[in-house]
C-alpha positions as CSV (number, residue, x, y, z in Angstrom):
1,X,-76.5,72.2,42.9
2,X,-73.2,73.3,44.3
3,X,-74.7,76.4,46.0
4,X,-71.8,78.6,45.7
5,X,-73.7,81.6,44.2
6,X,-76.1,81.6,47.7
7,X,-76.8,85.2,47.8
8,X,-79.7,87.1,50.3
9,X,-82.7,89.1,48.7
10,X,-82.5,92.7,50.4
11,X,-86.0,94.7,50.6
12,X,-87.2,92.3,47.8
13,X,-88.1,88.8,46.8
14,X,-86.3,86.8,44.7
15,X,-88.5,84.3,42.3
16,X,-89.8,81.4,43.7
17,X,-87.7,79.2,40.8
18,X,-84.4,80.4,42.2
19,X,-85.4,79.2,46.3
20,X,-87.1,76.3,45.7
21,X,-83.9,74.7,45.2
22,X,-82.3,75.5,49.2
23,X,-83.6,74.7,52.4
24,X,-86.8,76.0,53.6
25,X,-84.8,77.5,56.6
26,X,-82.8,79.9,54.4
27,X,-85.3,80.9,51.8
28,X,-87.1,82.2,55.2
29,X,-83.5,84.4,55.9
30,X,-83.7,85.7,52.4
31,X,-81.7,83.4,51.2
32,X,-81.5,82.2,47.3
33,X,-79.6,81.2,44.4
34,X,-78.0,83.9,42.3
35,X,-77.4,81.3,39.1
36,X,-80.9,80.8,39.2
37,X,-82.5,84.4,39.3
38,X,-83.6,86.4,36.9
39,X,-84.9,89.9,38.3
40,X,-87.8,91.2,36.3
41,X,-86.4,94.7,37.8
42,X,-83.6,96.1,39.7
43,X,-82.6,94.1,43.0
44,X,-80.2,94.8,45.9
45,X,-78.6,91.7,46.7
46,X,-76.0,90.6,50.0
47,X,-73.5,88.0,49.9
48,X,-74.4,85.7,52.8
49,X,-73.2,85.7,56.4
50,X,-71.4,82.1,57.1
51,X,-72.5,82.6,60.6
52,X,-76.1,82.1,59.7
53,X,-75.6,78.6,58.0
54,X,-72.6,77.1,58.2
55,X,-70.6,74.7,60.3
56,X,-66.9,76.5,61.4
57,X,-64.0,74.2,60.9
58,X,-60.2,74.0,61.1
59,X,-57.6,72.4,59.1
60,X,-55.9,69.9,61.4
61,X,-53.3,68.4,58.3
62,X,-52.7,68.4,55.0
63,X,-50.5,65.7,53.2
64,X,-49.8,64.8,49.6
65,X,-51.6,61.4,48.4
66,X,-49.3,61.7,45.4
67,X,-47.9,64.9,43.0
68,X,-51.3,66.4,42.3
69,X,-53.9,65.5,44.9
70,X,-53.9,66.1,49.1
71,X,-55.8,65.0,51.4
72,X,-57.1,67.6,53.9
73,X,-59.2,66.7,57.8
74,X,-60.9,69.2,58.9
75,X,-61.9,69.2,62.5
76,X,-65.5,70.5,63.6
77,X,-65.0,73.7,65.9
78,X,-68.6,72.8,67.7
79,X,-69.5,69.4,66.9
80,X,-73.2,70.3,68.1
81,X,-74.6,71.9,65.4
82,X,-72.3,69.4,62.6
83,X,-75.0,68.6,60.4
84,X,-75.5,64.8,59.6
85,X,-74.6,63.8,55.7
86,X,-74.3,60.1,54.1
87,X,-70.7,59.3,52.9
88,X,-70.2,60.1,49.3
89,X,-71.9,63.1,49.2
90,X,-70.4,66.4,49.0
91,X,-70.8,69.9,51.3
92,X,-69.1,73.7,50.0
93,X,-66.4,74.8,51.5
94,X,-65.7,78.1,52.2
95,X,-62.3,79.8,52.8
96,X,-60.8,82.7,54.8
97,X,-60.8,84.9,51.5
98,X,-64.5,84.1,51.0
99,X,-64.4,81.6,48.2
100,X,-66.3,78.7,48.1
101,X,-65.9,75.5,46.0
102,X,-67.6,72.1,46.8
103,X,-66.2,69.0,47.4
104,X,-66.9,65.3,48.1
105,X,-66.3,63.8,51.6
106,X,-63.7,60.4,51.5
107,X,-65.2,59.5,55.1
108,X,-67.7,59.6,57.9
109,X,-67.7,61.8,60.4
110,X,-69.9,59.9,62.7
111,X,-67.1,57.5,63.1
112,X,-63.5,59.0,62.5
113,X,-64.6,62.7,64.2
114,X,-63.0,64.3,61.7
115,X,-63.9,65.2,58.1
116,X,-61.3,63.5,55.0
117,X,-61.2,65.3,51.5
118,X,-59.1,64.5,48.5
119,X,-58.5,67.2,46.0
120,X,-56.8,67.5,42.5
121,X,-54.7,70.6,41.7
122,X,-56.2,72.5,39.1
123,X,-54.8,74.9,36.3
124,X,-57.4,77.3,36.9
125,X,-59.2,76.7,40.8
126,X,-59.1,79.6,42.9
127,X,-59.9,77.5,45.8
128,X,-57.2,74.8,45.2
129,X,-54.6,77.6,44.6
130,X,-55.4,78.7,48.1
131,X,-55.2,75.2,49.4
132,X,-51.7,74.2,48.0
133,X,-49.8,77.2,48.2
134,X,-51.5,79.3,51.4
135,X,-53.6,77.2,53.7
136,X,-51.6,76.5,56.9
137,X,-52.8,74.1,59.8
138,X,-55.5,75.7,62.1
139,X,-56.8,78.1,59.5
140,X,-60.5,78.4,60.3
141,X,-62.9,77.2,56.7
142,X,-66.9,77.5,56.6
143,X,-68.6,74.0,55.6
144,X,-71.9,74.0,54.5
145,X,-74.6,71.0,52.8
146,X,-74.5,68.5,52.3
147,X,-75.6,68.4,48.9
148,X,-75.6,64.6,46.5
149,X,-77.6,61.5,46.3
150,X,-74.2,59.5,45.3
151,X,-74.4,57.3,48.6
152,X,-75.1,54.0,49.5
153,X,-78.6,52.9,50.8
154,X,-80.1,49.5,51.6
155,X,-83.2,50.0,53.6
156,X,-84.0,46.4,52.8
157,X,-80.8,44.3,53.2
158,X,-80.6,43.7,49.8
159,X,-77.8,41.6,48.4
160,X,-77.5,43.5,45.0
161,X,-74.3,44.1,43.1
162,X,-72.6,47.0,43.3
163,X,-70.3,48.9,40.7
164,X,-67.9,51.4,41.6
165,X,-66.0,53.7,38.8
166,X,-64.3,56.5,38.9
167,X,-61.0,58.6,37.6
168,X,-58.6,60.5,40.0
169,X,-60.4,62.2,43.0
170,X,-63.3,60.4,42.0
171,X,-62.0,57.6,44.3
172,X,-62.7,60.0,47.2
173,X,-66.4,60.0,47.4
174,X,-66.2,56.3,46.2
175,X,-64.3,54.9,49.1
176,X,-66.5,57.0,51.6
177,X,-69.3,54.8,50.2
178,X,-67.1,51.6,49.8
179,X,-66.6,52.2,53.8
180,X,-70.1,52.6,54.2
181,X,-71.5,49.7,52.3
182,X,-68.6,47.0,54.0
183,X,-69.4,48.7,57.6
184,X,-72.9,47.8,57.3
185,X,-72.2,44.6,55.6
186,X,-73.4,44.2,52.7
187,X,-73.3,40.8,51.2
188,X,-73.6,41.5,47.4
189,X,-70.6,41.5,44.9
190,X,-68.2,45.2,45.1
191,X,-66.1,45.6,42.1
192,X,-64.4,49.1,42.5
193,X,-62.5,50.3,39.2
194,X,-60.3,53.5,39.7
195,X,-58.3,55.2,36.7
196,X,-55.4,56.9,36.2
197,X,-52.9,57.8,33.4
198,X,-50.5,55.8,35.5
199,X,-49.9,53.9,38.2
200,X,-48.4,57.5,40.4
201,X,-51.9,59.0,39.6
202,X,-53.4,56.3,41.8
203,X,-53.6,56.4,45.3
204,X,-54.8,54.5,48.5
205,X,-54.7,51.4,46.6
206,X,-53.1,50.0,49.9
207,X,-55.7,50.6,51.9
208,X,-58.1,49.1,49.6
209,X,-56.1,45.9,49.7
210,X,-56.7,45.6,52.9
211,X,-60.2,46.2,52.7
212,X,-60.0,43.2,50.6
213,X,-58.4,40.6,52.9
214,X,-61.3,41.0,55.2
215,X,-64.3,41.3,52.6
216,X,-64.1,38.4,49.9
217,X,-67.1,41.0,48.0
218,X,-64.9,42.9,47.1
219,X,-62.8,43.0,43.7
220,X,-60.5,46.0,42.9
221,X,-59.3,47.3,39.4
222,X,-56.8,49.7,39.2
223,X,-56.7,51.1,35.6
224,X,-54.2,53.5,34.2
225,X,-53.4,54.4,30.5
226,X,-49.9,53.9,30.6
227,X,-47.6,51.5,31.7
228,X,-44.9,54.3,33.1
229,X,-45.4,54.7,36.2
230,X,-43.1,53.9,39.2
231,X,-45.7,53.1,41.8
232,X,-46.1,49.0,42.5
233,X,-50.1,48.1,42.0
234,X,-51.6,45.2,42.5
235,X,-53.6,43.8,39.5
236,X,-52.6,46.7,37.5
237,X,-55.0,47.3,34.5
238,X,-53.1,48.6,31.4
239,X,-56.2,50.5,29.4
240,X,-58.7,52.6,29.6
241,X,-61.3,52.8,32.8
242,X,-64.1,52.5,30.7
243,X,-62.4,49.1,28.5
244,X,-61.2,47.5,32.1
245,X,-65.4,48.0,33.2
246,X,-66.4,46.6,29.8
247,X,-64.2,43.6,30.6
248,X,-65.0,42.9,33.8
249,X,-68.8,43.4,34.4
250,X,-71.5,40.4,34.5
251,X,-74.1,42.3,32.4
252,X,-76.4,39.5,33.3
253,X,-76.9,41.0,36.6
254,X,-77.1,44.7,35.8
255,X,-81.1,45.3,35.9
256,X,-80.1,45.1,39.7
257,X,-76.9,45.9,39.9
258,X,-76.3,49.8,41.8
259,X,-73.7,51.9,40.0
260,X,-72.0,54.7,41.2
261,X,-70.2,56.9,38.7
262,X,-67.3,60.0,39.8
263,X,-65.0,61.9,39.0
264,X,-64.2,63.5,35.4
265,X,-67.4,64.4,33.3
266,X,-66.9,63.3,30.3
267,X,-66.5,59.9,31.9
268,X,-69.3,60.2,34.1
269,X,-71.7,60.5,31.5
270,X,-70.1,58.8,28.4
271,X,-70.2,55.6,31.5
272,X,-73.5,56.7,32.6
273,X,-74.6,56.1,29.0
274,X,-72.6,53.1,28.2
275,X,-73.6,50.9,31.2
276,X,-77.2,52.2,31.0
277,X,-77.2,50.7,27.3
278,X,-75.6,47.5,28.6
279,X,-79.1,47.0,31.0
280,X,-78.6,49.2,34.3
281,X,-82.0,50.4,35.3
282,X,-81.3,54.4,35.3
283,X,-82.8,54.7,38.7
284,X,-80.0,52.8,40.0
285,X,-76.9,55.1,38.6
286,X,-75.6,57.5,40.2
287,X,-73.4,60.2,39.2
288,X,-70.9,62.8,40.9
289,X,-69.4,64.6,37.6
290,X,-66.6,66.9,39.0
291,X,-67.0,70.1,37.8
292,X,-64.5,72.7,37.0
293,X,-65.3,76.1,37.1
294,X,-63.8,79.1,35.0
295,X,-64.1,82.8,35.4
296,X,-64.2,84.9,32.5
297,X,-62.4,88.3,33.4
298,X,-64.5,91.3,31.7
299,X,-62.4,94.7,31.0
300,X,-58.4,95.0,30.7
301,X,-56.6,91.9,31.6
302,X,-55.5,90.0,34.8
């Protein structure tokens, strides 16, 4: 799903169950996924030019949202070949040293001209290394997607209510879609839940207060595990995220209620599974587990 491992078929074909998951427009360039193949035979294989299918961006700030996760805009070098995406879902970012990682987008580009992403320092990410301790202001990154169906859609003007849950940067693709959903008005109930193991792990709780003061709709829970934390919240929530959702949810209204679910897997789907069992039509969840990936080193050690 992620696309990382795009890699191009050279004097061969890759199998068709490796393309059929890309665009039709790189599979014709050669184009597949390398997670997905399984040669038959030996294969000659190139790592993809960015050039051919992705949008060339530049870091225009970084800033701290709190001790572990910063918020970087990227600017779009050309903005006439910026691809269009729905808020929430995520693209793959590539670096100068070639290494790409995807990530959810906190905003719309079609509005604010610039691209907003929140992301979590992690023990083992590559990517996030780079990011917190050598990306400087105008380095140039590769974007390409986007990729998701965790987004809000309403073809019919529905009133419907809508659940919001996630932990840590899982608020980022949540408030893209918060955003969204308010900006086109949607009339049915918003309660947004965001965890934390305190109240410092929390972030832009500020802005979604004043979100609140001008949509009535909309009902925020900030949850954190412990009660430690120096930050002032609002309506603070001492438990777990998924005990402050279990509290606070009308499960009368659930067949049609639209849930969107991010950030930490194990809570995405132990949620997913919970809220399903409560009477959430499936077809109505959506999920955006964040995935962390590890490299295992093979010969000697690093």
């Amino acid at each position: 799903m992620c696309q990382a491992c795009l890699v191009k078929a050279v004097n061969c074909e890759a199998t068709p169950e490796s393309k059929k998951w890309i665009k039709d427009s790189l599979q014709q360039k050669g184009y597949t996924l390398g997670c997905q193949w399984v040669p038959d035979t030996d294969v000659e294989v190139a790592l993809p030019t960015v050039e051919e299918f992705s949008v060339s961006t530049s870091i225009r700030s970084l800033d701290k949202l709190n001790s572990s996760v910063i918020r970087l805009v990227l600017n779009v070098m050309s903005k006439d070949v910026m691809f269009h995406y729905y808020p929430g879902q995520y693209v793959s970012l590539i670096n100068p040293e070639g290494i790409a990682r995807s990530y959810s987008v906190a905003n719309n580009y079609e509005q604010d001209q610039c691209l907003e992403f929140h992301i979590s320092d992690t023990a083992h990410g590559t990517f996030t290394n780079w990011l917190f301790n050598k990306a400087l202001v105008g380095d140039i990154l590769h974007m390409r997607g986007p990729s998701g169906d965790c987004y809000y859609h309403n073809s019919g003007a529905e009133d419907f209510p809508i659940i919001m849950a996630g932990t840590g940067t899982g608020l980022a693709p949540l408030y893209a879609i918060l955003v969204d959903a308010l900006g086109k008005e949607h009339q049915g109930e918003i309660s947004l839940f965001h965890g934390g193991r305190t109240s410092d792990h929390l972030y832009y709780s500020k802005q979604i207060e004043k979100l609140k003061e001008n949509h009535p709709n909309l009902h925020y829970f900030p949850c954190v595990k412990e009660d430690k934390g120096k930050t002032k919240i609002d309506n603070l929530q001492i438990g777990s995220v998924e005990d402050v959702i279990n509290d606070n949810i009308d499960t009368g209204t659930l067949s049609r209620t639209r849930v969107f679910l991010c950030g930490a897997p194990d809570f995405v789907h132990g949620m997913r599974k919970q809220i399903f069992l409560k009477g959430a039509n499936s077809s109505n969840i959506y999920c955006d587990p964040f995935l962390e990936h590890s490299v295992a080193a093979t010969g000697g050690t690093n």
